[in-house]
PLY file of the C-alpha trace (Angstrom):
ply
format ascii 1.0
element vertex 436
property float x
property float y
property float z
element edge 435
property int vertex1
property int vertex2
end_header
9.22 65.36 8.60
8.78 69.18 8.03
5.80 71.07 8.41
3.15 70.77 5.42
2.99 73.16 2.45
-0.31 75.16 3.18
-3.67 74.83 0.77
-5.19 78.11 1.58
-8.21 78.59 -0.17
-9.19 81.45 -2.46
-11.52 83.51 -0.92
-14.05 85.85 -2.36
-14.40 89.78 -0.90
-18.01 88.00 1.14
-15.98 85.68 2.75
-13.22 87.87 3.53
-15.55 89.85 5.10
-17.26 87.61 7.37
-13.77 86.26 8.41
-11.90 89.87 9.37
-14.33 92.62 10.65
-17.61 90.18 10.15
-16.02 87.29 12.57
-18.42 88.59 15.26
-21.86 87.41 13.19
-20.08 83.74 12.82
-19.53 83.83 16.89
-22.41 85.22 17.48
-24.10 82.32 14.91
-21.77 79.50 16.78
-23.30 81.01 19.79
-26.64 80.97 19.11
-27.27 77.78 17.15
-25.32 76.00 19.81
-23.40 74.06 17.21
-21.95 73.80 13.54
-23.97 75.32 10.86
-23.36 76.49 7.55
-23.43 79.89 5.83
-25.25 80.40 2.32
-24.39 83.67 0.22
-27.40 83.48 -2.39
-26.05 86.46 -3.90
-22.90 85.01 -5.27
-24.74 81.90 -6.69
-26.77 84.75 -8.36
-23.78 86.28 -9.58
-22.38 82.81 -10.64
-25.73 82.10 -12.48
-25.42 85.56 -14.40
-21.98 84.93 -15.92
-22.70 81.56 -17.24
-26.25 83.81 -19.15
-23.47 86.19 -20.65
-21.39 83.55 -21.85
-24.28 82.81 -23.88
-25.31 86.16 -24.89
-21.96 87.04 -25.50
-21.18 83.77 -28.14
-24.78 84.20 -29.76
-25.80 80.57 -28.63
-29.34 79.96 -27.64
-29.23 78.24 -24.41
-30.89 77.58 -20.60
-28.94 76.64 -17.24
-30.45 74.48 -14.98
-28.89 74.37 -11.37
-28.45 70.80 -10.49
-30.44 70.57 -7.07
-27.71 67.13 -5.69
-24.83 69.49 -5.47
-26.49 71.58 -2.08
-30.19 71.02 -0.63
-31.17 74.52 0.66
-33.90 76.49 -0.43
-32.50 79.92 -1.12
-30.70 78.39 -4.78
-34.08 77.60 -6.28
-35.80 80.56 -5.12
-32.81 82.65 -7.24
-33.33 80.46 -10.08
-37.08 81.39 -10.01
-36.16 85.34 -9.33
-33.80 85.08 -12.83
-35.65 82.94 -14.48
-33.39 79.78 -14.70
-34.40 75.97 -14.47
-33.48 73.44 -11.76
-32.24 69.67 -12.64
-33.66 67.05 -10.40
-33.68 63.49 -9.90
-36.46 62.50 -7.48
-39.77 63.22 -6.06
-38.20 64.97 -3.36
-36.28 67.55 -5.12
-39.04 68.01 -8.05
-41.97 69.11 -5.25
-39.07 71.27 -4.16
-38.71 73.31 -7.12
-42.03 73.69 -7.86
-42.65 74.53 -4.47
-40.24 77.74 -4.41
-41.47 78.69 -8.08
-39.59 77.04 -10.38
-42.09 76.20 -13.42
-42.06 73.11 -14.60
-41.30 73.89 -17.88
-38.23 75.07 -16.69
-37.38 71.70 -14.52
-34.90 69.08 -16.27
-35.58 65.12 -14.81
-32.59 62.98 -14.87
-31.30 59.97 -13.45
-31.77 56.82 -14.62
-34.90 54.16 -14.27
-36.63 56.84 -12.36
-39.65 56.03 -10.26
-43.11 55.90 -12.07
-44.33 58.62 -9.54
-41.36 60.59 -10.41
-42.12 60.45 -14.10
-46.14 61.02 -13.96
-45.41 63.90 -11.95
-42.91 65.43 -14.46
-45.27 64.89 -17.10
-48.08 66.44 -14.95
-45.76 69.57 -14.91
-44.53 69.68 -18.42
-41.00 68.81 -17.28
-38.46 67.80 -19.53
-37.51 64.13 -18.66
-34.22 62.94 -20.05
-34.73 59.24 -20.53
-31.57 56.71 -20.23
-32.58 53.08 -21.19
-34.70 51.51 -23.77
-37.30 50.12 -21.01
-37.57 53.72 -19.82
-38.41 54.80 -22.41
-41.12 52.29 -22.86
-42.50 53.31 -19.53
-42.94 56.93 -20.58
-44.29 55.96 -23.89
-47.38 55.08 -21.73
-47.90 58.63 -20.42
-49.03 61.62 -22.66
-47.77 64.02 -23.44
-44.47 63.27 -22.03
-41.40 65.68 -23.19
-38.19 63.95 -23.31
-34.10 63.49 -24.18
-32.45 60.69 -24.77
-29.32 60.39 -23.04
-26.34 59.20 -25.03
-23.26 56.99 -23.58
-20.30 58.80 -24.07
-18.01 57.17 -26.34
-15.05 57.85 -24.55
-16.29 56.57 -21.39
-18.18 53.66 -22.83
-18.30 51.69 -18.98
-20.49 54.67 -18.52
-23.85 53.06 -16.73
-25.57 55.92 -18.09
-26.88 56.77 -21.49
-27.74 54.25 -24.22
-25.13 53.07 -26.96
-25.76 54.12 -30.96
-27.48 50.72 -31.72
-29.91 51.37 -28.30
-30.31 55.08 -29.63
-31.34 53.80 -33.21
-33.85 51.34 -31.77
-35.11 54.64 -28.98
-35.92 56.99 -32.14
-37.85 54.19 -33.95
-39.99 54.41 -31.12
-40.42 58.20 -30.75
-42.31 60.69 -32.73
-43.02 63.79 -32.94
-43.31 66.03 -30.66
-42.21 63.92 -28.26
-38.43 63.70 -28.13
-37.09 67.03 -28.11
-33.22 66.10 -28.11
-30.25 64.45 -26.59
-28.19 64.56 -23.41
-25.32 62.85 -22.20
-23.57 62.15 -18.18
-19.79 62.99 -18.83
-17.94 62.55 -15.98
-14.33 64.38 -15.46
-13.48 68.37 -15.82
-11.86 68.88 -19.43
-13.26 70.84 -21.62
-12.51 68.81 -25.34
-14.53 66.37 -24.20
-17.55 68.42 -23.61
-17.19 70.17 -26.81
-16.70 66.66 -28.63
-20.14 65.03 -27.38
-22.15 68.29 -27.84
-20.54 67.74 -31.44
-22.06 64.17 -30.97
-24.97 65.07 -29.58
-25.68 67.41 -32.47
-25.47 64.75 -34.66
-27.83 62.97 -33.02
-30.33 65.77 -33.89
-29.47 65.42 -37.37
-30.41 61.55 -37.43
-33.77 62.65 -35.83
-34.54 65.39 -37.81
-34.13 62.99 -40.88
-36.91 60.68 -39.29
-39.19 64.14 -39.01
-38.51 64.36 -35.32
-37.65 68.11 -34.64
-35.35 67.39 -32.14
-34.00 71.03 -31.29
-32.23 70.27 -27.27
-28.46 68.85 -26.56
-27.59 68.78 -22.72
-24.11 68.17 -21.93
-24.62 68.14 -18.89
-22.63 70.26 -15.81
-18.84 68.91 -14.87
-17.49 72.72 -14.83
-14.87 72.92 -12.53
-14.18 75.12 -9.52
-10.37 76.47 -8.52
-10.26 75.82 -4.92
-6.79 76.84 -4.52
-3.87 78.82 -6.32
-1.88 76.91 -9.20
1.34 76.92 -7.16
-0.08 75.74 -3.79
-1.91 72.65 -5.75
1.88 72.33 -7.33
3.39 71.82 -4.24
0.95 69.50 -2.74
0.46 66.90 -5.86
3.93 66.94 -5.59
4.22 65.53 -2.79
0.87 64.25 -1.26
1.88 63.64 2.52
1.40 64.55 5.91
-1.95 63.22 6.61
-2.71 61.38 9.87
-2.22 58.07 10.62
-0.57 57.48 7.55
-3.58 57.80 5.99
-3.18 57.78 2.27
-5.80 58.75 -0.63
-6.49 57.49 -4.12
-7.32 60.80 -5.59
-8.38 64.07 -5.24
-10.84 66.69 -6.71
-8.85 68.78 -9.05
-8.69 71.82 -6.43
-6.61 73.96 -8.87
-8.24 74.15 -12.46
-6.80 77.04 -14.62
-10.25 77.30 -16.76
-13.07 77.17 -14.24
-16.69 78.70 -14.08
-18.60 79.94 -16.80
-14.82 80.54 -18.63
-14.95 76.88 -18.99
-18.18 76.71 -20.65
-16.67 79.78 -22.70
-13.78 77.24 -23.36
-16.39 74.84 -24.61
-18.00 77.24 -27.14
-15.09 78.31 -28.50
-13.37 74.38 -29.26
-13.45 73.15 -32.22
-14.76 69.49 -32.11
-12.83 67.16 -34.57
-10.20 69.76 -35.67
-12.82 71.20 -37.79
-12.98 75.10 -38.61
-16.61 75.86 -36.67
-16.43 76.02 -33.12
-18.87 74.40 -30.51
-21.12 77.90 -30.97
-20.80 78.26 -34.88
-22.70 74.78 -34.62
-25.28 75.61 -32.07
-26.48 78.71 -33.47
-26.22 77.05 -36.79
-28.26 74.28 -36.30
-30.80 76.13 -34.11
-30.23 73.83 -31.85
-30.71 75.00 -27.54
-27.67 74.24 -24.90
-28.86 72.97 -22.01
-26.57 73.01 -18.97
-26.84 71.65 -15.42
-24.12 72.55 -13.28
-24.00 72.32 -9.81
-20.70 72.79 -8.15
-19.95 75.94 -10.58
-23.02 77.74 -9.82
-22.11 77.16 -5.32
-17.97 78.30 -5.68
-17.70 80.80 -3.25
-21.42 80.50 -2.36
-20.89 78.87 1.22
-18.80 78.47 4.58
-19.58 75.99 7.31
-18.64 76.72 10.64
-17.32 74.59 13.35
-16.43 75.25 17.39
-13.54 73.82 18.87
-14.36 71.27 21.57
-10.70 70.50 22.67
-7.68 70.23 21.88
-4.64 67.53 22.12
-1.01 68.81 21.93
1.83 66.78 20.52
3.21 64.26 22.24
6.03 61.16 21.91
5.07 59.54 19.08
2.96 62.30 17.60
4.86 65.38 16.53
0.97 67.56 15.54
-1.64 68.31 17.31
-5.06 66.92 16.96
-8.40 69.91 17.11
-11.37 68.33 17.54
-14.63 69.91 16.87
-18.35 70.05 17.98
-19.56 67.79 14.56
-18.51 65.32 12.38
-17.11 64.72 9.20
-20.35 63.71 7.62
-20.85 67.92 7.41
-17.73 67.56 5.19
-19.24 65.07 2.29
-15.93 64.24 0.69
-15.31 61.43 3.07
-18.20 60.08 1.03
-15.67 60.09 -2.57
-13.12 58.27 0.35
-11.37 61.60 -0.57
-10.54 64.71 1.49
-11.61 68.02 1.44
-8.00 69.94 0.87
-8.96 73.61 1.21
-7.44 74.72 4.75
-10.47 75.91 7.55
-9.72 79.24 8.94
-9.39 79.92 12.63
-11.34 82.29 14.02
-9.45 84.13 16.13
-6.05 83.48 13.98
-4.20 83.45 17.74
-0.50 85.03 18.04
2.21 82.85 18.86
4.49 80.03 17.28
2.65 78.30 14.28
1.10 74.70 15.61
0.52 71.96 13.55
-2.69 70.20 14.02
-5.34 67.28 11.80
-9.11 68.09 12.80
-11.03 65.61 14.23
-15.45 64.91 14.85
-17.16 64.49 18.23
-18.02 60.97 17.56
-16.19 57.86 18.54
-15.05 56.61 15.37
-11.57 56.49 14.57
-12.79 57.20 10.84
-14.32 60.63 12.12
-11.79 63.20 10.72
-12.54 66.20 9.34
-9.29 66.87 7.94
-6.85 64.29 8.34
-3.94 66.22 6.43
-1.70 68.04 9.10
-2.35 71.73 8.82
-0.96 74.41 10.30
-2.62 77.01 12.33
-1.82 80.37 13.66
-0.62 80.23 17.13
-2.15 77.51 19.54
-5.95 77.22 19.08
-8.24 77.07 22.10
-11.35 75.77 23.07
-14.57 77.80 21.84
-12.67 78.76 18.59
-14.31 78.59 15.47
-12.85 76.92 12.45
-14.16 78.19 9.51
-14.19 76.23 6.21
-14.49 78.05 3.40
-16.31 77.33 -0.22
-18.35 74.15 0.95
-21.70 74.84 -0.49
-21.18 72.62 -3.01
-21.41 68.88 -2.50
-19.79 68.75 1.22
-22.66 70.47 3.18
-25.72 68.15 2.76
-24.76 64.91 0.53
-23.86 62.90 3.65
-25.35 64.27 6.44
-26.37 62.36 8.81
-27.47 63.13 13.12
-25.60 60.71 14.18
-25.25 60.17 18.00
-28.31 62.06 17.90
-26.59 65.30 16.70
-29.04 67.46 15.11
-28.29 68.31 10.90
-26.06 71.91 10.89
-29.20 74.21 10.12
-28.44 76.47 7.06
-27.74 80.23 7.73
-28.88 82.43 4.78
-26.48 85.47 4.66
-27.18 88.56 2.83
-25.01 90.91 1.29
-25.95 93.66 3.71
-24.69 91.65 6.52
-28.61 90.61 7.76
-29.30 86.57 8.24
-32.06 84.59 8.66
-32.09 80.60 8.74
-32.90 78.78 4.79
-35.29 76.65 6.38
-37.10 77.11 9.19
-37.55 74.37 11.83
-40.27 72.49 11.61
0 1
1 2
2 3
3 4
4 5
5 6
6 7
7 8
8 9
9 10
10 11
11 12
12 13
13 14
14 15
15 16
16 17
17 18
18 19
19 20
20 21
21 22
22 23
23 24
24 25
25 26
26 27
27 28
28 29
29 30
30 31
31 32
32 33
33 34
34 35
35 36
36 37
37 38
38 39
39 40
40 41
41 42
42 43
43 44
44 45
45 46
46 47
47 48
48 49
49 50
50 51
51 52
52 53
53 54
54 55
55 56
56 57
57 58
58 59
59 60
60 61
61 62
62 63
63 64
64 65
65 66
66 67
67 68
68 69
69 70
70 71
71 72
72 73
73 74
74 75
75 76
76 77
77 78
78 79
79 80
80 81
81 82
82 83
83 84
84 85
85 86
86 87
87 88
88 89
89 90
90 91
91 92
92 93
93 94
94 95
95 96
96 97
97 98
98 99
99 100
100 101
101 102
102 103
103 104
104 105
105 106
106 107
107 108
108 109
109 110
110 111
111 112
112 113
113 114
114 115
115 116
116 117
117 118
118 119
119 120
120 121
121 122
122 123
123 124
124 125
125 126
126 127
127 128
128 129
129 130
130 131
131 132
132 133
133 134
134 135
135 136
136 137
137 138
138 139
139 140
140 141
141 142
142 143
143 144
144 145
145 146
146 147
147 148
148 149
149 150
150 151
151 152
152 153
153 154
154 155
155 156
156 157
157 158
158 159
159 160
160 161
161 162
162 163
163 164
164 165
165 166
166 167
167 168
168 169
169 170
170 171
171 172
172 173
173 174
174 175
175 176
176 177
177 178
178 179
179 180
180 181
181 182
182 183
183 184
184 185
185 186
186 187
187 188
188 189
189 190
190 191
191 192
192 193
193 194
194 195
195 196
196 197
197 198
198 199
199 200
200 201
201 202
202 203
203 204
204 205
205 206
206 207
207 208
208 209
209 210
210 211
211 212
212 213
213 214
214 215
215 216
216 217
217 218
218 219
219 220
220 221
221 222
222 223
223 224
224 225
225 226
226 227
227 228
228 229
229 230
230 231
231 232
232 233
233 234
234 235
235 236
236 237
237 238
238 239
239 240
240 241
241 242
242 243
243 244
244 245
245 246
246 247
247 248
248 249
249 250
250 251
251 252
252 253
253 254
254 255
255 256
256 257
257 258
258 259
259 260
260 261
261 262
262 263
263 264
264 265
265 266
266 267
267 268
268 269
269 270
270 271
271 272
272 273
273 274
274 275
275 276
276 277
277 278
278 279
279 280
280 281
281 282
282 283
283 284
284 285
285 286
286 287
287 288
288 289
289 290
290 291
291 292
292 293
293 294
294 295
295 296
296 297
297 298
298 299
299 300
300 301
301 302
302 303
303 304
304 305
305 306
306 307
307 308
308 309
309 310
310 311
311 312
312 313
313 314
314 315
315 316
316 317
317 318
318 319
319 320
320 321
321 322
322 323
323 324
324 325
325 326
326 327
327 328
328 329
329 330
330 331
331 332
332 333
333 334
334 335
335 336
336 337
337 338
338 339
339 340
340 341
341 342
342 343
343 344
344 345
345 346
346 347
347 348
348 349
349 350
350 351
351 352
352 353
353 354
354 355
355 356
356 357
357 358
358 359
359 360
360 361
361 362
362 363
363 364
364 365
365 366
366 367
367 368
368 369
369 370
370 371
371 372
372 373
373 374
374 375
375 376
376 377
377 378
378 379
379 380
380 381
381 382
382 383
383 384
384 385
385 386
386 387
387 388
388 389
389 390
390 391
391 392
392 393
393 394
394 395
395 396
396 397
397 398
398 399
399 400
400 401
401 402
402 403
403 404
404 405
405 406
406 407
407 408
408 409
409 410
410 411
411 412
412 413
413 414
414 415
415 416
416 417
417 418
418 419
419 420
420 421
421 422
422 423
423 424
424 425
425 426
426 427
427 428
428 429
429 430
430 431
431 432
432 433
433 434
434 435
C-alpha cells in the first residue's frame, strides 16, 4: 500500500503566521504550560461574526446571530459578542450565568434544548431571555412563570425521527395555549449542511407565523437554527480521500465523516439561504422575511470558530516502522479527548503541522495519546510528515476551535484540561481563563 493522499488544511494568514516566523510563541507556549494547550484568535471569530451582519445588511433582512456557546467553552467568544452587540445561544445553567457574566444581556440570550431544567427556565425568564420551547409539557411548565418570552420549535418535516421540535397537530394544540405577548415565533433543530433545506423550513416556519398571527398572536421570530458549514480542506484533496477512504491504523474503519470540503460555507451559505427560493416559488428566502416583517434568528457555532483556533501538542516519542508495520506511530503529551471527534466515533481529517517541518525523506506516521488505551489515537489515518519527527516537536493542529477543543475533555490519568491561550492579532497572549 502506497503512501496516503495528504488532507492539508486551509489555513488563514493568523495561522500561517504563528506556524512560519511565529513558531517560537507556540514553543515558547509548549514550554511554558508544560503541556498541550490550545490557541484562540478572538479576532477572526470577530471577523466571522461581522460577515454573517453584512449578509444581512446587504439582503435587507432584519435579523440577530446568536453564537451557540456548545460548539467551544472559552470566554473570549462571548465577551466579542458583547463588544458587537450579538446574542449567545445556551442550553444550561452553566452556560447562561456565563453569558451574562461576560455581558451578554439577556435580552440578547436564546435558551434551547429540550425539557430544560426548571432553574434553567426561571432564570431565563428572570433575564428576559428568549426560551425556545420543544414539547407540549414544556410548555406547560413555562406557562406557570410570567412573563416568559418564548418559540416554539417545529419538527422538521423532512427529518420527522427528529427528537426535537413538536409535530403540526402538537403545534396546533401549543398556540391554543399561548397568547399574546407571549410566543414571539418559531424555531426548528435541522440537522445536516445543505442549504434547500434551511431555506424550506424558514419557508415553514414563516407559515407558522401566519397561523399565529390569525389567532392575534404577533408572532414576529423564525430561528433556523446554525448547521453552516466550514471547508476544512480544498475540493480536490477531499476528492481524493472520499475516494478512497484508507490508510488508517489498525484497520480501523469509519462510518462517516464531517463534510471537510463544502463549496458554500460561512456566512456565503446563509447568503445561499436568502437567496433560495423555497417551493420553486418566485420570492426568495429574503423577499419573504422582509416581507412579512418577520426577524432571522441564527445560532451558529462551528461557522462563527473556522479558523478561530489551533491546539498544540509535544511529541513524547516516537516508534519507527517495523515488520509488520510499514508507518510510524508519534505519540504525544495528551489524549484524544482534546480532539472531540472521537466523541461522533469519527476522525478529525485535517493534517497537524509539525513544528519544525524537519529535512529529510518524508515518514509516514498515525498519532497516538499518553494514555494506555489502545482507543487513544489522535489521528489514526497514516499521515505523512516532513522528514523524521523527534521528541520535543510540536504538532500543531489547525482550525479546532470548534467542537474538538472542549466537548470531551476530560483529565484523565490525572492530566490537567489544555488551558486556553488567548492570542491577539499583535502577536501578545494571555490565558482565556485564569486558574482558579
Amino acid at each position: 500500500m502506497g503512501l496516503s493522499a495528504p488532507l492539508p488544511a486551509r489555513l488563514s494568514e493568523p495561522a500561517r503566521t504563528l506556524l512560519g516566523k511565529g513558531s517560537g510563541l507556540l514553543r515558547e507556549l509548549a514550554y511554558g504550560l508544560r503541556g498541550p494547550y490550545h490557541v484562540l484568535l478572538p479576532d477572526r471569530f470577530a471577523a466571522n461574526l461581522t460577515a454573517f451582519l453584512e449578509v444581512l445588511e446587504e439582503t435587507g433582512v432584519t435579523g440577530e446571530v446568536h453564537y451557540a456557546k456548545k460548539a467551544n467553552k472559552a470566554a473570549c467568544w462571548i465577551e466579542t459578542c458583547a463588544e458587537l452587540g450579538a446574542g449567545v445561544d445556551v442550553a444550561s445553567v452553566p452556560e447562561l450565568r456565563d453569558a451574562l457574566g461576560h455581558g451578554v444581556r439577556g435580552t440578547r440570550i436564546v435558551v434551547t434544548g429540550p425539557a430544560k431544567s426548571d432553574d434553567l427556565l426561571r432564570l431565563a425568564v428572570r433575564h428576559d431571555c428568549l426560551i425556545t420551547v420543544d414539547a407540549l409539557d414544556e410548555l406547560d411548565r413555562v406557562a406557570a412563570l410570567d412573563g416568559a418570552r418564548i418559540m416554539l420549535r417545529v419538527t422538521p418535516p423532512s427529518q420527522p425521527h427528529s427528537r426535537f421540535g413538536m409535530t403540526p397537530q402538537e403545534l396546533e394544540r401549543a398556540l391554543e395555549r399561548c397568547g399574546p405577548p407571549r410566543l414571539e415565533g418559531f424555531s426548528c433543530h435541522l440537522s445536516g449542511y445543505e442549504v434547500g433545506p434551511r431555506a424550506e423550513m424558514a419557508a415553514l416556519l414563516l407559515r407558522w407565523c401566519e397561523r399565529a398571527r390569525a389567532r392575534g398572536i404577533p408572532a414576529t421570530r423564525i430561528s433556523v437554527g446554525g448547521g453552516f458549514a466550514v471547508d476544512y480542506l480544498a475540493a480536490e484533496d477531499w476528492r481524493r480521500f472520499t475516494d478512497d477512504p484508507a490508510h488508517f491504523h489498525a484497520g480501523r474503519r469509519f462510518d462517516g465523516f464531517y463534510p471537510y470540503h463544502s463549496p458554500v460555507a460561512g456566512a456565503a451559505a446563509l447568503r445561499a439561504v436568502l437567496a433560495a427560493r423555497p417551493g420553486g416559488g418566485s420570492a426568495d428566502v429574503a423577499a419573504l422575511l422582509r416581507g412579512s416583517g418577520v426577524t432571522l434568528i441564527l445560532e451558529p457555532g462551528r461557522a462563527l470558530l473556522d479558523q478561530a483556533g489551533l491546539t498544540v501538542f509535544r511529541i513524547q516519542g516516537v516508534k519507527d516502522a517495523r515488520h509488520g508495520r510499514e508507518y510510524g506511530i508519534v505519540t504525544v503529551d495528551g489524549t484524544s479527548l482534546s480532539l472531540s471527534e472521537q466523541w461522533f466515533n469519527s476522525e478529525f481529517l485535517p493534517e497537524p503541522v509539525p513544528v519544525p517541518a524537519r529535512e529529510g525523506p518524508a515518514s509516514e506516521s498515525c498519532v497516538g495519546g499518553a494514555s494506555c488505551l489502545e482507543s487513544d489515537m489522535l489521528t489514526w489515518r497514516r499521515i505523512t510528515l516532513p522528514g523524521r519527527p523527534r521528541r520535543g516537536d510540536l504538532l500543531v493542529y489547525p482550525n479546532t476551535a470548534g467542537y474538538q477543543m472542549d466537548s470531551n475533555e476530560s483529565p484523565f490519568h490525572g492530566l490537567p484540561l489544555p488551558p486556553k491561550v488567548v492570542v491577539n492579532a499583535d502577536g501578545s497572549w494571555r490565558l482565556d481563563r485564569p486558574p482558579a
